[in-house]
N, C-alpha and C positions, 0 to 999 in steps of 0.2 A: 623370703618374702620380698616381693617389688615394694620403690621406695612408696610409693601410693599408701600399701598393705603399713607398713612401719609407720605413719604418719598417725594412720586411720588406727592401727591398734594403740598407738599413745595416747590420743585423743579419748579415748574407751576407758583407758589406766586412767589416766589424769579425772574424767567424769567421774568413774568409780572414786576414786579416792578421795574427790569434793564431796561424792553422796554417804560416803560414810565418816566424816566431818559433820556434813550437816545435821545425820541423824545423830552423835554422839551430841550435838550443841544444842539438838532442841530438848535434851533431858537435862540439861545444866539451869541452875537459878537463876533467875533476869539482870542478876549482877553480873554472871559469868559469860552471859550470851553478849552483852554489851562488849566489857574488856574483848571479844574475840572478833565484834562487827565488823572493823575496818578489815582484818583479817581473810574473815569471810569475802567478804567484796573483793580485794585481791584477786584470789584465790579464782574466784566466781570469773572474773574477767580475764585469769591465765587460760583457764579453760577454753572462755570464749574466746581468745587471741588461735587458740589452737585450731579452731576450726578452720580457719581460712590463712594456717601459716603451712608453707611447705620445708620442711626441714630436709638436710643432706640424706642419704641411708646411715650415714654413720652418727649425724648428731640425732636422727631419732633412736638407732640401735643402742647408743649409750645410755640417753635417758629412759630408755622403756628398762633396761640393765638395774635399774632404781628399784630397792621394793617402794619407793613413795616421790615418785620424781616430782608431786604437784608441790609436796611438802620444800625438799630441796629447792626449786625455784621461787617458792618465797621467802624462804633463809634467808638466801642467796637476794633476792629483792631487795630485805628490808637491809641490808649490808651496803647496797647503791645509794649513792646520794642523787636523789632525782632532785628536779625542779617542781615537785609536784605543790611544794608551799608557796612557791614564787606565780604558781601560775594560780592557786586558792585567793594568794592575794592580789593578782592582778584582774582577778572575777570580780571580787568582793568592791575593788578600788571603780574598776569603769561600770560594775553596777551603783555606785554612789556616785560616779562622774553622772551616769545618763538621768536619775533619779533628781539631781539636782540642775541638770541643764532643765529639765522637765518642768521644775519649780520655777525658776529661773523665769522662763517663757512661756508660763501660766497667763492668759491676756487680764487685765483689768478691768472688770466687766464692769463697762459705762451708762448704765440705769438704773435705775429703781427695784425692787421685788416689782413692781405692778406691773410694768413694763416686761420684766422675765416671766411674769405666770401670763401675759396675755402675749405672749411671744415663744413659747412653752421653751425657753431657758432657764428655768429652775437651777439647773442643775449647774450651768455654767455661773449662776449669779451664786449659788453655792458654795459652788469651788474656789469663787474668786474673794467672797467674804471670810472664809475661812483660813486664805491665806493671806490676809489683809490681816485677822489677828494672830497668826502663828508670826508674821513680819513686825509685828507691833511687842507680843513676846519676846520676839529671838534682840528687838534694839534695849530693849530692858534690862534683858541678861547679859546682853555686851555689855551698856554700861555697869553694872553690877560687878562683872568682872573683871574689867582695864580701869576703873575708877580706883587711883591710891596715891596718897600724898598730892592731894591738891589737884592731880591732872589725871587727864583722860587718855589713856593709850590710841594709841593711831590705830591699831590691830581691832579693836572695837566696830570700825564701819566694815571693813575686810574682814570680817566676819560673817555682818549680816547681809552685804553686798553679793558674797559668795552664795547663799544660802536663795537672794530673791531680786536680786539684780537690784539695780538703781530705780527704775522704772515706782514699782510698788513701793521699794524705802520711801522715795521720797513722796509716794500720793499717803502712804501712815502720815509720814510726817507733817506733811501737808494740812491733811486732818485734824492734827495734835496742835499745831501751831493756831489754825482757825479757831481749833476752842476753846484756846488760852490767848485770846487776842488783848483780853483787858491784864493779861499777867505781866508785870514791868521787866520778870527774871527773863524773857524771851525778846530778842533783842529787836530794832526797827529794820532792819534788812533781812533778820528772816520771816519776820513778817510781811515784809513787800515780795519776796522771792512770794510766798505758802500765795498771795493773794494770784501768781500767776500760774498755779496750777491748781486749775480748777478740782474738787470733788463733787461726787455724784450725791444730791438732794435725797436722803432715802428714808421718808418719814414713815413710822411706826403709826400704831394706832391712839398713841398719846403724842401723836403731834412731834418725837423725838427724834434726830436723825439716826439711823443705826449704825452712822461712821463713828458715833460716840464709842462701841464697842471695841474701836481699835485705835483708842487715843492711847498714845505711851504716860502712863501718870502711875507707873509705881516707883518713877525716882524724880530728883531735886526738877522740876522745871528749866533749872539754869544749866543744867546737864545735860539733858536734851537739847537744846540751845545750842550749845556747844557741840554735840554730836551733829546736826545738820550743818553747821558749820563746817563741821571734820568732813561730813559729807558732799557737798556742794565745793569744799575746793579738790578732792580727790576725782571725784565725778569730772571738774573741768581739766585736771592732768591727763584725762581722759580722750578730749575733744581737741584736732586739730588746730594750728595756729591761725587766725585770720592775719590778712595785710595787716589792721589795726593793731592786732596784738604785737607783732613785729616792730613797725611804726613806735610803740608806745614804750617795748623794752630799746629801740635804737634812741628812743627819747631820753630815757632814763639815762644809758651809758653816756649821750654827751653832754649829760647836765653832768654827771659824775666828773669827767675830763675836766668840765670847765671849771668844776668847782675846787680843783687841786690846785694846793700852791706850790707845793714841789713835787719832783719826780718822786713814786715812791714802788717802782718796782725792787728787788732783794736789790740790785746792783746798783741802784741810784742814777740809772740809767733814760729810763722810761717809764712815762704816767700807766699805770692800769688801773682796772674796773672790774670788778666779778660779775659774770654774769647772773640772773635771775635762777634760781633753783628749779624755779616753775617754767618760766621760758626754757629751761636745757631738759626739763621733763615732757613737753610736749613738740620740742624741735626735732627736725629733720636734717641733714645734711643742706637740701637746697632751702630751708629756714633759715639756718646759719647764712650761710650765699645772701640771702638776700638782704638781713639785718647787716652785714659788710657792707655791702651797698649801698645801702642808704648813710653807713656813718662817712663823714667827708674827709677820711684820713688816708693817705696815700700808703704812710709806713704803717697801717691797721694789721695787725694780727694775733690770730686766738690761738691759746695753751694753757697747760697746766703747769702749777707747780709743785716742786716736792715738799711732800710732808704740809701740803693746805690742800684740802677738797677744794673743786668746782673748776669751772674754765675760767678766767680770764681775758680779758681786753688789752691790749699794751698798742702804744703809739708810741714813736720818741720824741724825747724831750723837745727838740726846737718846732714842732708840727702847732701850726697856726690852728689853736684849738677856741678861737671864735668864728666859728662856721655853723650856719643852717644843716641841717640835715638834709641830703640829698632827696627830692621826689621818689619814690618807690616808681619803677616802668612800669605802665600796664601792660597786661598781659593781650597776647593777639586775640583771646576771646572778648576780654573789657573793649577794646578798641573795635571789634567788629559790632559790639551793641552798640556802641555811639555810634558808628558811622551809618551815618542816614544811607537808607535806600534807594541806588537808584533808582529814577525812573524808568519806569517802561515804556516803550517805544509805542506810542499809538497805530493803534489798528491799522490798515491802508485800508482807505474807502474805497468803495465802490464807483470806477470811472463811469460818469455818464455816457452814455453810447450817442453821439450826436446822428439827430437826424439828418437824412441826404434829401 
């Protein structure tokens, strides 16, 4: 036989001996036919691998040599260690990644019912109400479950932050806070924050707003309180540094300096400072650059040290530590809005033509 003939008679073996598998498994009990399914499937897919594989003359003449070659190569299969789990769970994981980016960036629908049925978004004011109380849910059950011995786990917001981004956390929250404005357990700054994010007016036909349905009230008041809290400063580790924010930790460090009365780096050498946890959370290389700059110390430099977290400030001892803090430079964009625009050169009139 040409190798063609050998390929094409394997392919014939191999069908037959699926077809008389499958007829022995459909007389089997629905226990037996389960236990064999993955099997089957296999099997089913060696076959189809066969159609469109060209094998040597000799590695078809061996296996058609087989009284059962479909059998032998999944022996032989289930003896290979595949990636076939790693690549199940790498399905199951980016369909929960895509699932939840989904969620995530679900838009917050900014009106009324009355406005969505004379707008015919029904259906988007639907989807955005109902993840409004599955966000109001999922901050309930955080606290529920990171609440023990007095405090509330960090892992709480990073939870439902993952689940619904900050955006919607904080319009729930928002919400919750509005309607517990006379509650004393909810503190005056997050009630000044809830007052500058607005929620959407969405009265029922008793006159109730329906944002009521996604107030967080199955734990302590003062817990929720504390969870926006938790939220509102993780959210801004989030958000780059302004000049300001810079400016106000370069403040901090040379009140720190000034306020030493002796050198207290390990060696007795040089004043230091720690820097801000939050500041080195949200800094950059050229944020660092620039907070240097503004502090007025010539021998200024940053490190760590051993066996203590965080960075470090050090100046040495004799550096005149009664100095203003250096102007921040504007940047060439800041100085091209100040600077006024030239004028523009007036038109050139029209010479009058003298008469002759």
């Amino acid at each position: 036989m040409s190798n063609e003939e050998m390929n094409t008679a394997l392919y014939e073996k191999m069908s037959a001996e699926q077809g008389k598998f499958r007829d022995w498994l459909l007389t089997q009990p629905p226990e037996e036919i389960l236990n064999h399914a993955y099997e089957y499937t296999v099997r089913e897919d060696m076959v189809m691998a066969m159609e469109n594989l060209d094998l040597s003359h000799g590695q078809a003449a061996v296996l058609l040599d087989s009284p059962s070659p479909l059998d032998d190569l999944y022996q032989e299969y289930v003896k290979v260690e595949t990636d076939y789990m790693d690549t199940i769970r790498d399905c199951l994981e980016s369909r929960a990644d895509h699932m939840l980016k989904a969620q995530r960036e679900l838009p917050i629908y900014q009106h009324p019912v009355t406005y969505a049925q004379a707008h015919d978004e029904l259906e988007a004011y639907r989807a955005s109400h109902k993840a409004n109380v599955a966000c109001k849910e999922a901050i309930e059950a955080a606290i529920a479950e990171h609440y023990g011995d007095n405090r509330l786990g960090e892992a709480s917001v990073a939870q439902v932050v993952e689940q619904f981004g900050y955006d919607r956390t904080f319009y729930v929250l928002s919400a919750t806070v509005r309607d517990k404005e006379s509650d004393g357990r909810i503190s005056r700054s997050n009630k000044e924050w809830a007052r500058t994010v607005p929620v959407v007016e969405d009265l029922d036909d008793w006159n109730q707003n329906r944002s009521r349905y996604f107030v967080v009230d199955q734990c302590n008041p003062g817990l929720t309180d504390l969870f926006l809290k938790m939220a509102r400063h993780d959210f801004l580790l989030t958000q780059p540094l302004t000049k300001e924010d810079i400016m106000q930790e370069a403040g901090r460090v040379l009140r720190s300096f000034q306020g030493q009365q002796e050198p207290n780096s390990p060696e007795g050498t040089q004043f230091m400072v720690q820097l801000s946890a939050d500041f080195l959370a949200r800094a950059g290389s050229k944020d660092q650059d620039r907070l240097m700059k503004m502090l007025p110390f010539p021998s200024l430099s940053l490190s760590t040290l051993k066996d203590r977290p965080g960075v470090f400030a050090f100046i040495a001892k004799d550096e005149n530590r009664d100095q203003p803090l250096r102007p921040g430079r504007a940047s060439v964009r800041d100085k091209l809005r100040k600077k006024p625009d030239a004028p523009k050169p007036a038109a050139p009139g029209k010479k009058k033509v003298q008469e002759r």
